[in-house]
NUBAMI-917692 format. One line per field, with one value per residue: residue number from 1; residue in three letters; x, z, y of N, C-alpha, C in turn. Coordinates in pm, 1 decimal. Example, Ala and Ser with C-alpha at 12.3 -4.5 7.8 and 13.67 -1.06 7.14 Angstrom:
% NUBAMI-917692
seq = c(1  2)
type = c(ALA  SER)
n.xx = c(1319.0  1285.0)
n.zz = c(780.0  708.0)
n.yy = c(-569.0  -225.0)
ca.xx = c(1230.0  1367.0)
ca.zz = c(780.0  714.0)
ca.yy = c(-450.0  -106.0)
c.xx = c(1320.0  1290.0)
c.zz = c(780.0  787.0)
c.yy = c(-330.0  3.0)
***
This chain:
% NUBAMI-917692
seq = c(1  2  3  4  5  6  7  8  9  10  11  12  13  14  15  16  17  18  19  20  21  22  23  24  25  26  27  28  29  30  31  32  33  34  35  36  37  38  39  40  41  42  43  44  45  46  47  48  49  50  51  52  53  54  55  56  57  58  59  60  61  62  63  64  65  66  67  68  69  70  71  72  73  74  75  76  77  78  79  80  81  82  83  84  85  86  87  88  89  90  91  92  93  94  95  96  97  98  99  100  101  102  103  104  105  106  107  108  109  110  111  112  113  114  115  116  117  118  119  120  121  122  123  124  125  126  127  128  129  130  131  132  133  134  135  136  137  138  139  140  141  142  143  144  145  146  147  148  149  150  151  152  153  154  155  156  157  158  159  160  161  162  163  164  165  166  167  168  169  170  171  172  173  174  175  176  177  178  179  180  181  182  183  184  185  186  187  188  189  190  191  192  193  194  195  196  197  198  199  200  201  202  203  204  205  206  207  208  209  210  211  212  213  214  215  216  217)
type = c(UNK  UNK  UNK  UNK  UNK  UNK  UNK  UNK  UNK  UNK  UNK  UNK  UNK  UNK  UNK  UNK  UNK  UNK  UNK  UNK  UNK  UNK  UNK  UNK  UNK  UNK  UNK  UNK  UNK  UNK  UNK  UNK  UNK  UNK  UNK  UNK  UNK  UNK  UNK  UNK  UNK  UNK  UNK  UNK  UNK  UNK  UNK  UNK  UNK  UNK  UNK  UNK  UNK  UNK  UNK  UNK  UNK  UNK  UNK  UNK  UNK  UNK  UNK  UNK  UNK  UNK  UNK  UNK  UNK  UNK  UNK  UNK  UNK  UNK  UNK  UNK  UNK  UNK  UNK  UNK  UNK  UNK  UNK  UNK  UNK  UNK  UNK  UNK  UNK  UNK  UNK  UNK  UNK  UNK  UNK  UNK  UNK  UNK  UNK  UNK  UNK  UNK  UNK  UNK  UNK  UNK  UNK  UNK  UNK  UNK  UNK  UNK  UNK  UNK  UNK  UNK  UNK  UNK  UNK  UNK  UNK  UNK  UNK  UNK  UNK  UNK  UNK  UNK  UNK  UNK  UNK  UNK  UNK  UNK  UNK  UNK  UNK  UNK  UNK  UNK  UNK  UNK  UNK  UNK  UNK  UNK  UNK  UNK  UNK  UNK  UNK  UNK  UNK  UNK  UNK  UNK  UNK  UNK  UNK  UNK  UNK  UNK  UNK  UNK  UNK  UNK  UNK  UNK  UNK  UNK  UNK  UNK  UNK  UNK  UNK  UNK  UNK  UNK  UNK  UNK  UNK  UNK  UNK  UNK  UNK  UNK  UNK  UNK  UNK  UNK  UNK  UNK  UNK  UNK  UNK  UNK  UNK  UNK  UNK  UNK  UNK  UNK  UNK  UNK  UNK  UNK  UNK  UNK  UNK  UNK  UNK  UNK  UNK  UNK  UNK  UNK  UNK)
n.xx = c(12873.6  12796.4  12506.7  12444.0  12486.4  12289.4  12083.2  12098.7  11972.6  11748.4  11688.3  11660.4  11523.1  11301.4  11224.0  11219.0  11008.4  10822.0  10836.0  10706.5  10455.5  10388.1  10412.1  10211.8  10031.2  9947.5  9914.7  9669.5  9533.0  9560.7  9455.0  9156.8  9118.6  9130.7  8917.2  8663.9  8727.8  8541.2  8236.9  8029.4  8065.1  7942.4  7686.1  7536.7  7234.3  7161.2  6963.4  6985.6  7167.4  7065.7  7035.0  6859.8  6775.8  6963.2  7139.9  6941.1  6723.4  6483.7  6404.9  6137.0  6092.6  5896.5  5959.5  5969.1  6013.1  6278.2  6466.3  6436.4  6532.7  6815.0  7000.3  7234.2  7123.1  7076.0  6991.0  7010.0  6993.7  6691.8  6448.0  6379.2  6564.6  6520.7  6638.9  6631.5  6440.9  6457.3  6411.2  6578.3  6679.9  6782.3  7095.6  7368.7  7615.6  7951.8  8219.0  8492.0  8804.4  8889.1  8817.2  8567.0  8227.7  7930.3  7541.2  7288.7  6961.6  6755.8  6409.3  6096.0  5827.9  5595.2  5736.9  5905.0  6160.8  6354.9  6640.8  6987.8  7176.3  7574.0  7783.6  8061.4  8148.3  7961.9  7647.9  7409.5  7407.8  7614.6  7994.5  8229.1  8546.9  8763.6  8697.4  8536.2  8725.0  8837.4  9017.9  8943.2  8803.9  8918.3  8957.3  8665.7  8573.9  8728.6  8604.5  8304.0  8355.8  8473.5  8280.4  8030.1  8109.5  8166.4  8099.5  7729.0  7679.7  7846.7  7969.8  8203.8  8442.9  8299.5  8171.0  8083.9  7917.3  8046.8  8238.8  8426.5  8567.1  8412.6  8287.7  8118.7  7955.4  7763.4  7560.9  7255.4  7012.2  6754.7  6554.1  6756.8  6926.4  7286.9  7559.5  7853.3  7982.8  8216.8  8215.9  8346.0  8636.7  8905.8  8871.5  8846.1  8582.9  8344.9  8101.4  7852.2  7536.0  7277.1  6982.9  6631.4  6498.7  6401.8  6460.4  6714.2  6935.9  7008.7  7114.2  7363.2  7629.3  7672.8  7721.4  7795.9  8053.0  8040.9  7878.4  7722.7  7904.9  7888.0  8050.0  8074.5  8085.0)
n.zz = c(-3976.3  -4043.1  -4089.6  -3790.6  -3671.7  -3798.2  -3715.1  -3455.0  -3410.4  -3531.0  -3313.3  -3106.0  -3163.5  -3126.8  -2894.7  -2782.7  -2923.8  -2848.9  -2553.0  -2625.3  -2622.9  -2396.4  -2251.4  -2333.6  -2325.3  -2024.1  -1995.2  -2088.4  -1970.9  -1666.7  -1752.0  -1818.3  -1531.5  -1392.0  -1496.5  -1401.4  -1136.5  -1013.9  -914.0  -1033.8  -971.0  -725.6  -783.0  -790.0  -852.1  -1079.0  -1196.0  -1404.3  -1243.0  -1000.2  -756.3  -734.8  -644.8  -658.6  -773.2  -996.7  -903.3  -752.0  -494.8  -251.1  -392.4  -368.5  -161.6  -225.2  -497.9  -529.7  -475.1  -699.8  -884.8  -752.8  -794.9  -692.3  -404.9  -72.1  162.1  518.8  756.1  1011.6  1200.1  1030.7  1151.9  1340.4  1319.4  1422.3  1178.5  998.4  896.2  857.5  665.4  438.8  199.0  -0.8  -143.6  -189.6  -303.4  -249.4  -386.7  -284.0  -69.6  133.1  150.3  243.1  108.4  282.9  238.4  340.6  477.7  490.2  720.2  554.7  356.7  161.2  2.9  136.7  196.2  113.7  305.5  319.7  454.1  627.1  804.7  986.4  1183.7  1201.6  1489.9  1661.8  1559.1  1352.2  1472.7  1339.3  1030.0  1009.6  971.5  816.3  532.4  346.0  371.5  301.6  2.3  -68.6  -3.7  -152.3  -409.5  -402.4  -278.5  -597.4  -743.9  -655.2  -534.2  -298.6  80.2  161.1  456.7  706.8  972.7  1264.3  1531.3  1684.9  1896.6  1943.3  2119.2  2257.6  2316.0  2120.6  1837.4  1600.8  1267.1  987.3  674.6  463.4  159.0  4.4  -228.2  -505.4  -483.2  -313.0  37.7  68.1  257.2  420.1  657.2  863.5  1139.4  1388.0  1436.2  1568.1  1541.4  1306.0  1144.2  919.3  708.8  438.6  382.0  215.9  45.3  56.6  183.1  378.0  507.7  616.1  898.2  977.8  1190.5  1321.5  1422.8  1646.8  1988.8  1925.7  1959.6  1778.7  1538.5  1294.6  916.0  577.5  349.6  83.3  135.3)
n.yy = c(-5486.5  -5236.3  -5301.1  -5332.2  -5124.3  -4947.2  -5114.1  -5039.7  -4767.2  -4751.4  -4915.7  -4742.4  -4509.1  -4701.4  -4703.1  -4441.5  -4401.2  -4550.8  -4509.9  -4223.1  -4288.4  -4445.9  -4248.8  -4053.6  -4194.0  -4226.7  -3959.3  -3945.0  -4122.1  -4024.0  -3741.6  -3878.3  -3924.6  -3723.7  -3559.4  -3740.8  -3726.3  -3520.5  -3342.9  -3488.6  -3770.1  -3807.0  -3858.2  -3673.9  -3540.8  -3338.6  -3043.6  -2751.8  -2634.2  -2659.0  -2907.1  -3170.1  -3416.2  -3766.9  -4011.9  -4041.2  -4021.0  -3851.2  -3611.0  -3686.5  -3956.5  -4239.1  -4552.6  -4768.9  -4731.5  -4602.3  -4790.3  -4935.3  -4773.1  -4698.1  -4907.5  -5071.8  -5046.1  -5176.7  -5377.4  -5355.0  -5252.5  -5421.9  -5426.4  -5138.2  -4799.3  -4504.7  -4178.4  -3807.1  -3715.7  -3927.5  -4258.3  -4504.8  -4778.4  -4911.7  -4890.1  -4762.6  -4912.5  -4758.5  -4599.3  -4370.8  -4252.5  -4478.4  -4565.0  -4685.4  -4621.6  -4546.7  -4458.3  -4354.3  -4435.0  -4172.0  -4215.1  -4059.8  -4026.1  -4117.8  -4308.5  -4186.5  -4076.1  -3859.3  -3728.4  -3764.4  -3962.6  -3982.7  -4191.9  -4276.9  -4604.7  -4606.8  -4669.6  -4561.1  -4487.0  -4570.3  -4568.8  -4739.5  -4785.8  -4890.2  -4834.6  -4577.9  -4350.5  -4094.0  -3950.3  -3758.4  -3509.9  -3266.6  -3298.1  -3356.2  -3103.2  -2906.3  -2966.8  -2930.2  -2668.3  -2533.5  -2658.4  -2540.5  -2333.1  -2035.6  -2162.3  -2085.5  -2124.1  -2155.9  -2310.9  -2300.5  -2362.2  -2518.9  -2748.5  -3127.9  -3397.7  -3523.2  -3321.2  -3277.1  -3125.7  -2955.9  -2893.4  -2700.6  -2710.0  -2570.6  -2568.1  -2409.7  -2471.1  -2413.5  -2675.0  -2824.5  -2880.6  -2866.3  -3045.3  -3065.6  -3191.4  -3180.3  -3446.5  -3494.3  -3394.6  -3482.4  -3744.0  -3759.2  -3815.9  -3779.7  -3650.4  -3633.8  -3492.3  -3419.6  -3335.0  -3261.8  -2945.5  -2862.9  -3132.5  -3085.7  -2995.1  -2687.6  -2535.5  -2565.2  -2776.4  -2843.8  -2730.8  -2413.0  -2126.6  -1950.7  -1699.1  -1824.5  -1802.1  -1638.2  -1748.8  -1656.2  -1390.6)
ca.xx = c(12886.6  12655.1  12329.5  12453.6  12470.6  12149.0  11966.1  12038.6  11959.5  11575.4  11640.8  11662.4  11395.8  11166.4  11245.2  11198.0  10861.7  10747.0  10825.5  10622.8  10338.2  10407.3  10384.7  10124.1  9877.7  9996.4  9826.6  9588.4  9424.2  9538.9  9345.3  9054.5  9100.7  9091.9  8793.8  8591.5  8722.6  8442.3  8114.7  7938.2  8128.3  7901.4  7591.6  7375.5  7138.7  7164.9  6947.6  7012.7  7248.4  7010.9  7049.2  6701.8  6782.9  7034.8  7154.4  6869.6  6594.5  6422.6  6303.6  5984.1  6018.9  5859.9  6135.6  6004.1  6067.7  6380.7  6537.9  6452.1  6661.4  6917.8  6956.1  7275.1  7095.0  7089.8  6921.6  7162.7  6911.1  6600.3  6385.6  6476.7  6618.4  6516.2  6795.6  6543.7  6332.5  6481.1  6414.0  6721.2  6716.9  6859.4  7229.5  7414.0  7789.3  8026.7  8355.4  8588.8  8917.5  8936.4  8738.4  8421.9  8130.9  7736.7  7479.9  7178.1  6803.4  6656.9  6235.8  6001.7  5703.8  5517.7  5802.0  5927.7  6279.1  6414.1  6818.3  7105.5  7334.1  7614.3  7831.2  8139.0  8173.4  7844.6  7537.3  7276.6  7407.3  7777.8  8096.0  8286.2  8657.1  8845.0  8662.1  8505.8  8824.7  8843.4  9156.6  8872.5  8807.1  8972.6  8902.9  8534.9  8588.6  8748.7  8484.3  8223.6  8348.4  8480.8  8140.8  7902.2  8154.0  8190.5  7968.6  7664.3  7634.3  8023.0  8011.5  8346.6  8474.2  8227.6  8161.5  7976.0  7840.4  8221.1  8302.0  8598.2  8603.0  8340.4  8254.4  8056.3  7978.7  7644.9  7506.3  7144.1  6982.1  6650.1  6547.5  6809.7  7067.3  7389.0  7586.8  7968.6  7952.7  8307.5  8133.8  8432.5  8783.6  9001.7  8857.2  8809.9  8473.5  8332.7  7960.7  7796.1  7433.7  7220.5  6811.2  6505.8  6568.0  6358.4  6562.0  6860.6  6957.6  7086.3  7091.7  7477.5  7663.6  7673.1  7732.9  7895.4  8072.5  8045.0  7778.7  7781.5  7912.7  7849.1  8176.5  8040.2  8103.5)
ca.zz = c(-3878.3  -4078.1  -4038.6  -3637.2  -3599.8  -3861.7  -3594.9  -3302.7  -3446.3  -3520.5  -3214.5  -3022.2  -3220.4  -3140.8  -2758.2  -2812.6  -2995.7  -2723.1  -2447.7  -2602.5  -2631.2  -2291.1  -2153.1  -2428.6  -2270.8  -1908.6  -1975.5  -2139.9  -1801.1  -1592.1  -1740.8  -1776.1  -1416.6  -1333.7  -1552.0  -1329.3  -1008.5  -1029.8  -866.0  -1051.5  -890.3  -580.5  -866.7  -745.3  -980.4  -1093.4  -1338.9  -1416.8  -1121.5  -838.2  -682.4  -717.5  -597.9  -629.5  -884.6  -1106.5  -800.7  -697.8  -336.2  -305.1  -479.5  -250.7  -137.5  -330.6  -649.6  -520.4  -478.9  -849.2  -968.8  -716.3  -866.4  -606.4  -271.6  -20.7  313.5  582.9  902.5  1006.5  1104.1  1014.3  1229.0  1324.5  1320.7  1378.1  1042.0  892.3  922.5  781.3  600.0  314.2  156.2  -150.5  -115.1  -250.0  -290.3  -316.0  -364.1  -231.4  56.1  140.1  231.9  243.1  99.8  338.9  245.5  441.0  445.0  615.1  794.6  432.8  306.6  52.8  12.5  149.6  225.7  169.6  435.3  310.2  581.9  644.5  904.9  1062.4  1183.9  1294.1  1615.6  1672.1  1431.9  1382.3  1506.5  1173.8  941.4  1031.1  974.1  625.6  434.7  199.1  408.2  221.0  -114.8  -85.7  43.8  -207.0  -437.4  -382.4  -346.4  -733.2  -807.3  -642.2  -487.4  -119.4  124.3  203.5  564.3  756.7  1094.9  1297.3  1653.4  1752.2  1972.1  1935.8  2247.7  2296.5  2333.5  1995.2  1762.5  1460.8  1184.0  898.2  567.8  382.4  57.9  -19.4  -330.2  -489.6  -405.8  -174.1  86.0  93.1  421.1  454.2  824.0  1002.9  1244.6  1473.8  1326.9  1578.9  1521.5  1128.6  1092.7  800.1  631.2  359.2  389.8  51.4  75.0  53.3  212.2  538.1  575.4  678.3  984.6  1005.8  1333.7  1364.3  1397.5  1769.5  2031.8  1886.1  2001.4  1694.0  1483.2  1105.4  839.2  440.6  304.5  -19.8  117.2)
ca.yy = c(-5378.7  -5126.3  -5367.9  -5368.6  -4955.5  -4946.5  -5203.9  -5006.1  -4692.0  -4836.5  -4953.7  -4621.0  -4476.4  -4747.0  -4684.8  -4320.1  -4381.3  -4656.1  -4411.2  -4086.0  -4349.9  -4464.6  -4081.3  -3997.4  -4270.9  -4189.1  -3794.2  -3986.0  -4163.3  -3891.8  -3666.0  -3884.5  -3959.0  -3499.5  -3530.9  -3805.9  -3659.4  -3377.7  -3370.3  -3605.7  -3892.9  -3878.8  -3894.3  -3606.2  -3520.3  -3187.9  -3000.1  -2590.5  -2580.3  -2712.6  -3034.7  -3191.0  -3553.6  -3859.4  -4142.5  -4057.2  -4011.7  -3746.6  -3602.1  -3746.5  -4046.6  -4348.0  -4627.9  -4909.0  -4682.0  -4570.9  -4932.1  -4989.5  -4649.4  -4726.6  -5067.5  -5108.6  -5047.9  -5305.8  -5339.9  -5295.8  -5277.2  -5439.2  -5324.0  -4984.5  -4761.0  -4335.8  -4059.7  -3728.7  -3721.0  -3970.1  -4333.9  -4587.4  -4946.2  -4944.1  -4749.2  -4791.4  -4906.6  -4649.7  -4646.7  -4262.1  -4284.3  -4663.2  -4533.5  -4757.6  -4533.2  -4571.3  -4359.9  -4465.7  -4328.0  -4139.7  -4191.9  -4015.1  -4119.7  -4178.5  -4365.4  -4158.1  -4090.7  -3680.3  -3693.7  -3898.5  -3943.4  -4065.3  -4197.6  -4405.8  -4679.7  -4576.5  -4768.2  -4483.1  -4443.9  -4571.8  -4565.9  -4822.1  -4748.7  -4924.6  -4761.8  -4455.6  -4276.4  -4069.7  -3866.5  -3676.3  -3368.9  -3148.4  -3339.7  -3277.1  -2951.1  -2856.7  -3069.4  -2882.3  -2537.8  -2530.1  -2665.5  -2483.0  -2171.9  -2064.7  -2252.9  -2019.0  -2111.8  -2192.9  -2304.8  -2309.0  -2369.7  -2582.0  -2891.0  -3204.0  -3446.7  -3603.9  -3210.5  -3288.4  -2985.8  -2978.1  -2764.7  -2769.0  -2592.9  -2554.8  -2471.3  -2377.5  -2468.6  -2462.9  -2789.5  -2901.3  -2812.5  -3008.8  -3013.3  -3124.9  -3194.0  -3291.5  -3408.3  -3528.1  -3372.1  -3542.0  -3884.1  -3767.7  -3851.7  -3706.1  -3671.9  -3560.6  -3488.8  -3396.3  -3362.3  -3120.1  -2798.2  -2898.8  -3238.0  -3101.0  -2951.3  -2541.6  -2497.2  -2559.0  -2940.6  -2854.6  -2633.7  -2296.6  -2039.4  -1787.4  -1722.7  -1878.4  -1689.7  -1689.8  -1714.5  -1571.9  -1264.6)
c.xx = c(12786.2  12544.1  12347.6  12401.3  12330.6  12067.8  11981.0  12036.6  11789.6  11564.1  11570.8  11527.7  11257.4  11103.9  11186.7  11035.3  10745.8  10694.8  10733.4  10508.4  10290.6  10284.2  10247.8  9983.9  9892.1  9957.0  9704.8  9472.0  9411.6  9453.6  9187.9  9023.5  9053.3  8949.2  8670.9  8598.5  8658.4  8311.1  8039.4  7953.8  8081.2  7728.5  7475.0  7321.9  7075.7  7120.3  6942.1  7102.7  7160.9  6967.0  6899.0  6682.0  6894.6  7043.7  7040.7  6727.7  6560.6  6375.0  6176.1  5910.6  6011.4  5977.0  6140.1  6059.6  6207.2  6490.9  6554.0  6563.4  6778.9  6945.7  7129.1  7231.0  7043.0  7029.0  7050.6  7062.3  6768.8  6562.1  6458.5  6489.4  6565.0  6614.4  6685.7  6426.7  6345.7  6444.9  6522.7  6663.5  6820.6  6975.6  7276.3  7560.7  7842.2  8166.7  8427.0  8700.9  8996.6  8902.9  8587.8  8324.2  8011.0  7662.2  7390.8  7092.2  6782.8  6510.6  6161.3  5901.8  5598.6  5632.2  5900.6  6066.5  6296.7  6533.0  6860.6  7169.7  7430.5  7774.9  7950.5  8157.5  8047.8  7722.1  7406.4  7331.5  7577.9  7899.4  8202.0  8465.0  8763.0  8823.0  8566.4  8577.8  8819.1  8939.4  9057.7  8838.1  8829.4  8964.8  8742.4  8499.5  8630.4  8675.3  8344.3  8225.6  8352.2  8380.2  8043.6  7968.1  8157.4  8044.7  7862.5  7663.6  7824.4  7948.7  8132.1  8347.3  8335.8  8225.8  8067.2  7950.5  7967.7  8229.7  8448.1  8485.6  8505.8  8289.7  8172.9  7990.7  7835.8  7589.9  7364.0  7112.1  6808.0  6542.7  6607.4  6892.4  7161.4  7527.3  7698.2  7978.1  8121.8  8255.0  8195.1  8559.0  8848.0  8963.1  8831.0  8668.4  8367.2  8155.6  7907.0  7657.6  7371.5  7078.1  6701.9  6542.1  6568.9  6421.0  6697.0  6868.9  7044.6  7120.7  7250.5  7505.6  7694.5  7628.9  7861.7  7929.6  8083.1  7931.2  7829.2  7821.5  7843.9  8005.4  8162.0  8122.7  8219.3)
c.zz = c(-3904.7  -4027.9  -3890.2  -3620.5  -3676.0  -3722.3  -3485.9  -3291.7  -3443.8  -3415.7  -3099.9  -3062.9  -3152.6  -2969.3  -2711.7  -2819.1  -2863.8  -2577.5  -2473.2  -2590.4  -2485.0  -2223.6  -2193.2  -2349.5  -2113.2  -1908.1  -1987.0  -2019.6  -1711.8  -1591.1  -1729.0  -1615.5  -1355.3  -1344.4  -1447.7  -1156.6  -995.8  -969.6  -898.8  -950.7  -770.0  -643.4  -813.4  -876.8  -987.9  -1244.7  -1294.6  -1273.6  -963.9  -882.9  -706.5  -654.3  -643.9  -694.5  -978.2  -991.1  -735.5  -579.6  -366.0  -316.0  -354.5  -262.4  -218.3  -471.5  -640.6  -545.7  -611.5  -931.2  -891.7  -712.0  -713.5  -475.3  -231.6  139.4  401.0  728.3  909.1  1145.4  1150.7  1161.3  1227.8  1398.3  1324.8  1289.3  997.1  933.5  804.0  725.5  508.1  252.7  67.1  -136.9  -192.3  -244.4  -360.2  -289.6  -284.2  -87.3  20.8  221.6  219.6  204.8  132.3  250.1  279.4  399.0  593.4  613.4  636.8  345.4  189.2  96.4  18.6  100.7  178.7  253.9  364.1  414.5  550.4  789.2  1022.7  1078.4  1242.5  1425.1  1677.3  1536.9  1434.9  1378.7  1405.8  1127.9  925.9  979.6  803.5  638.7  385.0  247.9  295.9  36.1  -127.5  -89.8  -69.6  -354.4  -473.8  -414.7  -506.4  -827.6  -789.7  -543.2  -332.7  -26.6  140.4  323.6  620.7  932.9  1139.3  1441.6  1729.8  1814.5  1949.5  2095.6  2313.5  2293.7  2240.8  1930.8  1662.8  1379.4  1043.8  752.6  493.2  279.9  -6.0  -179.0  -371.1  -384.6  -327.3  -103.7  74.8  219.3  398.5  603.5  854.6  1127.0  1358.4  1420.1  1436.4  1575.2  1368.4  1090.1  1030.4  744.4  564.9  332.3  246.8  68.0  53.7  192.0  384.4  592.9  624.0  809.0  966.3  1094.1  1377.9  1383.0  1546.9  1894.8  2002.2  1954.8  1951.1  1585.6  1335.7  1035.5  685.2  410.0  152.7  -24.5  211.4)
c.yy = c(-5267.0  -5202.8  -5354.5  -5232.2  -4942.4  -4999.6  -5117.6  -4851.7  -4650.6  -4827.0  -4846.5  -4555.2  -4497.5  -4741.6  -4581.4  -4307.5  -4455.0  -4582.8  -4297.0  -4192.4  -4421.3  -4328.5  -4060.2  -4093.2  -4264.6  -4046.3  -3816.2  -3977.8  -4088.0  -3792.7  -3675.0  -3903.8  -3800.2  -3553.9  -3602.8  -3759.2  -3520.1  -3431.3  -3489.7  -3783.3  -3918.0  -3872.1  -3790.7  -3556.1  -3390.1  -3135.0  -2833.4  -2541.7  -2606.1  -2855.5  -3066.6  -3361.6  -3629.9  -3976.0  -4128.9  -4046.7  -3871.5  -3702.7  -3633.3  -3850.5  -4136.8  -4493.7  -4706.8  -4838.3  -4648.1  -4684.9  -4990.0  -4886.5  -4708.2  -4860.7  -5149.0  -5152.1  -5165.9  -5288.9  -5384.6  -5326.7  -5292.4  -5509.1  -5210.0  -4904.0  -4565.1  -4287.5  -3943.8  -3750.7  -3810.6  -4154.1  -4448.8  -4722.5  -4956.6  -4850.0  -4880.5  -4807.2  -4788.4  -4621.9  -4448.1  -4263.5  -4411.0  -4644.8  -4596.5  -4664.3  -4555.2  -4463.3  -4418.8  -4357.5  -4305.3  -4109.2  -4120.5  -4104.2  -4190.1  -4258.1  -4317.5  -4118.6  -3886.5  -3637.9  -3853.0  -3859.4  -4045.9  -4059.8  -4292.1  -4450.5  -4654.7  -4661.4  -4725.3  -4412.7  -4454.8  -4610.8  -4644.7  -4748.6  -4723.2  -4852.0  -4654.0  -4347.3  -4192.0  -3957.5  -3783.6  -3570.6  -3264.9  -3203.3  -3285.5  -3142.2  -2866.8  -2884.7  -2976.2  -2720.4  -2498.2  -2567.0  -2548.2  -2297.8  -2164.1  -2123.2  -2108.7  -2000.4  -2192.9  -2152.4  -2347.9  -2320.6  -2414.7  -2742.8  -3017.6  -3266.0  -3519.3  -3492.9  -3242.3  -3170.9  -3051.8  -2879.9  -2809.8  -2659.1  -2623.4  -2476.0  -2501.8  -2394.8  -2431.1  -2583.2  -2896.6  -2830.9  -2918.4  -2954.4  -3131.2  -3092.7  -3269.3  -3276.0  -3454.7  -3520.4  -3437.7  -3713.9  -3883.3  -3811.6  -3752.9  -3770.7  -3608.4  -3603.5  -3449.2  -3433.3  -3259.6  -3042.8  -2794.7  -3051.1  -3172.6  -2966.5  -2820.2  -2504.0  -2477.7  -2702.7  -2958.1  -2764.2  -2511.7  -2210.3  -1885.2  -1837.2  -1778.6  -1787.3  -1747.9  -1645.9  -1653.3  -1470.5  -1220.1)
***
């Protein structure tokens, strides 16, 4: 009867001990998981606090060199495709939060690599219905600010070419701007732009009805 209450004495213990080790590796991942959910996770390439390019690439660099850094990227359309400045082939799968998204290249006329666009469910010109759709709004949003602080440039109550609601938030760097564009909030369609200063569009994500602000201030 003693060796019985002894054994399940251990036993409790070992239940006890199993469980903090349980919990103890359950803060463990969690926290490495905080830790990875931070900027880096969309790989821009940031030295002294400005953006200077993307997975290890630089504005600038020409496509064939780019395709060798971005050892993922994959051609996607051919032949390529123009958006404004930018001409398309090739994007890098990407995956946030079990969300499939694209980071295309954008080259200019000399081939060299400016912006990413990185896009979900998009093909240049139309969006696919399925998967267009994205939850991360307010993840990025909030993403970004805690990185880099309030946007510089905040547009609001504006329209795109389907007249749906769009808005969009921008922050100025050295060598890049980067541009969270909802660029259709009741269909959720969501983009994050990233490029040299003259790739990206200021102008507004549509037609506005109030001027931008700097939420800085």
């Amino acid at each position: 009867m003693q060796f019985f209450l002894t054994f399940l004495k251990y036993f409790h213990i070992l239940i006890v001990f199993k469980g903090y080790i349980t919990i103890s590796y359950f803060l463990i991942c969690f926290s490495q998981a905080s830790v990875k959910a931070d900027v880096n996770t969309i790989d821009f390439l940031i030295i002294d606090d400005d953006i200077i390019g993307w997975k290890g690439m630089i504005w600038g660099t020409t496509k064939d060199k780019a395709k060798e850094i971005i050892k993922n990227s994959i051609e996607i359309q051919r032949p390529k495709f123009k958006v404004g400045d930018c001409n398309f082939s090739h994007a890098a799968p990407l995956n946030f939060l079990q969300e499939k998204w694209y980071g295309w290249l954008c080259e200019d006329e000399e081939n060299r690599i400016i912006k990413i666009a990185i896009e979900k469910g998009w093909n240049g010109t139309f969006f696919d219905k399925k998967n267009s759709q994205t939850k991360l709004f307010k993840y990025f949003l909030e993403l970004f600010t805690s990185k880099f602080g309030p946007a510089h440039i905040y547009w609001k109550q504006c329209h795109n070419s389907r007249w749906n609601f769009t808005e969009e938030y921008l922050w100025n760097f050295k060598s890049s701007t980067l541009s969270l564009l909802f660029r259709d909030i009741p269909n959720k369609h969501l983009a994050i732009h990233v490029g040299a200063p003259n790739s990206i569009n200021k102008l507004g994500p549509g037609i506005c009805y109030q001027k931008s602000q700097d939420l800085r201030k």
